[in-house]
FITOR-815217 format. One record per residue (C-alpha): x, y, z; residue in one letter. Coordinates in steps of 0.2 Angstrom, whole numbers, plus 5000, padded with zeros to 4 digits. Layout:
! residues N
XYZA/...
***
This chain:
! residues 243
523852695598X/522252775599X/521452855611X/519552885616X/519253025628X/517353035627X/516552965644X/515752815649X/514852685640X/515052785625X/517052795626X/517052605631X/515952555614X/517152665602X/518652585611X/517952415607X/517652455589X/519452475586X/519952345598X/518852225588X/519652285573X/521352235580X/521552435578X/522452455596X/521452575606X/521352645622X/519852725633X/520552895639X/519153005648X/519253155653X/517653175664X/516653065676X/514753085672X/513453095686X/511853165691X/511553355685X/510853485697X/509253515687X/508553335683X/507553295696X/506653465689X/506353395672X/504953325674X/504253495680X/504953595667X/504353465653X/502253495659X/502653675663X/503053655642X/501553735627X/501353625611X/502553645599X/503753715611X/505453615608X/506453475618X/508353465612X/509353335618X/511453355617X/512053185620X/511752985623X/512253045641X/510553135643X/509552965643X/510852875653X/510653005668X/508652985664X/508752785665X/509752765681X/509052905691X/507252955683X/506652805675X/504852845676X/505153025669X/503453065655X/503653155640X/502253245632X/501853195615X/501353365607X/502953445607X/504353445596X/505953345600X/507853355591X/509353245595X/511353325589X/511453155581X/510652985577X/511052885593X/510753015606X/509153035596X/508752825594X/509152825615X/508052985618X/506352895609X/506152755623X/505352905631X/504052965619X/503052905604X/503553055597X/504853085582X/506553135589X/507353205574X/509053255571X/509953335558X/511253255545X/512953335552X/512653275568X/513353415578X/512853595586X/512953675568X/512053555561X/510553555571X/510553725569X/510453725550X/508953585552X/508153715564X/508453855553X/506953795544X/505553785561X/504653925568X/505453945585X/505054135590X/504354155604X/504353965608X/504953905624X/506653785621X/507353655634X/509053615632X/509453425640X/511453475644X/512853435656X/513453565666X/514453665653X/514553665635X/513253695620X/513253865624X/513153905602X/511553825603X/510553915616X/511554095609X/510754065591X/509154025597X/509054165609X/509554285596X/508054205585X/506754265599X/506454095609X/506454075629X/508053945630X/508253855645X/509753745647X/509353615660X/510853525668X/510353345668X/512053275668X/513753345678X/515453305670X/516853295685X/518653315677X/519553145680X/521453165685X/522853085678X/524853085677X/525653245668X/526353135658X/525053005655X/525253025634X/527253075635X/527652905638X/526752845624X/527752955608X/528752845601X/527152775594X/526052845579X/524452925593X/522752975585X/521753065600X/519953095597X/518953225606X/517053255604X/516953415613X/517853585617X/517653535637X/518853375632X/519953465621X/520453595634X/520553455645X/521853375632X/522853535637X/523353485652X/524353355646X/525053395630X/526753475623X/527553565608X/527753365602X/526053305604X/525353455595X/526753425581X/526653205580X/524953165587X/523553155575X/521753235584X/519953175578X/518753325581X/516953305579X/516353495576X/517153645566X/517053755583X/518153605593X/519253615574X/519753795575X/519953795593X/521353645591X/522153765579X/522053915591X/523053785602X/524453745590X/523853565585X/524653525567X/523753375562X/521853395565X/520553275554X/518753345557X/517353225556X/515353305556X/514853175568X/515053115588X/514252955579X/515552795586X/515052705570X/515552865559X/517252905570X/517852735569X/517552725549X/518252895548X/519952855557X/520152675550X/519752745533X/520852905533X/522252805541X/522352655531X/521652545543X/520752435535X/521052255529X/
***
C-alpha cells in the first residue's frame, strides 16, 4: 500500500496515478488547505512591486487559492516570475504572459541554484506561501541583500486522524511519500520504532531527507521533485512496479 499525504487535488491526482496503475494506493493528508491571511493583499503588494523585482510561487496550491477566492487577481508583466517545479509553474502562467520559470531539481535547493545566476540585491522578492514552511528560501535570499516578503496565500490546517491509522496496515509492504518537512513531522505523530524500520518513505527535497534520518527512518528514497508524474515513475521504477 501506498500512501499520498500531500493535500487536495494534488494528493487525489498522484493517488490516481497508482491506482490506475493497479499500484494500490491511498490518499493520506496531513493538512486541510484554505484561504491564507495575506491573499486578499496580493494584489496590493504585487503593484506596490519595481520591474525586475521577483514573484516566487511554492506550490500548485498558490493558484488553487487564487482561482477559487481572487480570480480576477492581475499580474504585472515587467517582473520576474519563478515556480519550485514545472506544474506549479504551468498553473501559475494563466495569470500573466510572463515566463514563469523554474529550475530542473524542482525543489527549494534547486530554485536556488537557478537563482544563484539573477541579480537579486536590493530587489524586492514575494514569496506566494502557506502559512509555514520555505523558510531556506526567503533565509538565502535575505542573506543575498533582497527585501523578502513571504505572503501567506494559502493556510494548511492539520487533519486529525486515529493514533493508529497506519499500525493496522504493517503486515503489508507500506511506501509513504511526503513532499514537505510540515507533512513529515506530521507523519510523527503516527509512527513507531516499526514504521521507521519496515516502511519505505518517498521524500521530495535533501532537507526533508536528512530530517527523516534525524527521526530514525531506515528506508528513505529521495526524489528531486514534488512533480506527481516524477514521484509516481520514481516509486513504480525503484520498486519494481512496472509491467
Amino acid at each position: 500500500m501506498i500512501y499520498v499525504t500531500r493535500p487536495s487535488p494534488e494528493g487525489e491526482m498522484l493517488t490516481q496515478l497508482f491506482n490506475q496503475a493497479k499500484v494500490p494506493a491511498q490518499h493520506l493528508p496531513f493538512f486541510n488547505i484554505s484561504q491564507g491571511h495575506d491573499l486578499l493583499n496580493l494584489q496590493e503588494q504585487l503593484n506596490q512591486l519595481l520591474p525586475n523585482d521577483i514573484v516566487i510561487v511554492v506550490s500548485p496550491q498558490v493558484t488553487h487559492v487564487i482561482n477559487t477566492y481572487l480570480s480576477n487577481l492581475i499580474l504585472p508583466a515587467n517582473l520576474r516570475y519563478y515556480a519550485i517545479g514545472k506544474k506549479s509553474a504551468q498553473l501559475f502562467s494563466q495569470f500573466t504572459t510572463a515566463k514563469v520559470n523554474y529550475p530542473n531539481i524542482e525543489n527549494s535547493e534547486g530554485l536556488l541554484t537557478k537563482l544563484q545566476q539573477e541579480p537579486v540585491q536590493h530587489h524586492t522578492i514575494l514569496i506566494l506561501c502557506g502559512n509555514s514552511g520555505r523558510q531556506l528560501l526567503a533565509q538565502t535570499l535575505t542573506n543575498r541583500k533582497a527585501k523578502v516578503k513571504s505572503i501567506a496565500c494559502y493556510c494548511r490546517k492539520p487533519i486529525h486522524y486515529p493514533p493508529n491509522i497506519l499500525s493496522s496496515n504493517m503486515e503489508k509492504q507500506i511506501i509513504i511519500i511526503i513532499t514537505s518537512l510540515e507533512h513529515l513531522i506530521q507523519l510523527e505523530l503516527y509512527s513507531n520504532l516499526e514504521h521507521k524500520t519496515r516502511a519505505t518513505l518517498v521524500v521530495t527535497s535533501q532537507r526533508i531527507f536528512a530530517k527523516a534520518k534525524q527521526f530514525k527512518w531506515q528506508k528513505i528514497l529521495l526524489v528531486n521533485s514534488a512533480n506527481n508524474q516524477k514521484l509516481f515513475e520514481a516509486v513504480t521504477v525503484n520498486y519494481g512496479m512496472t509491467k
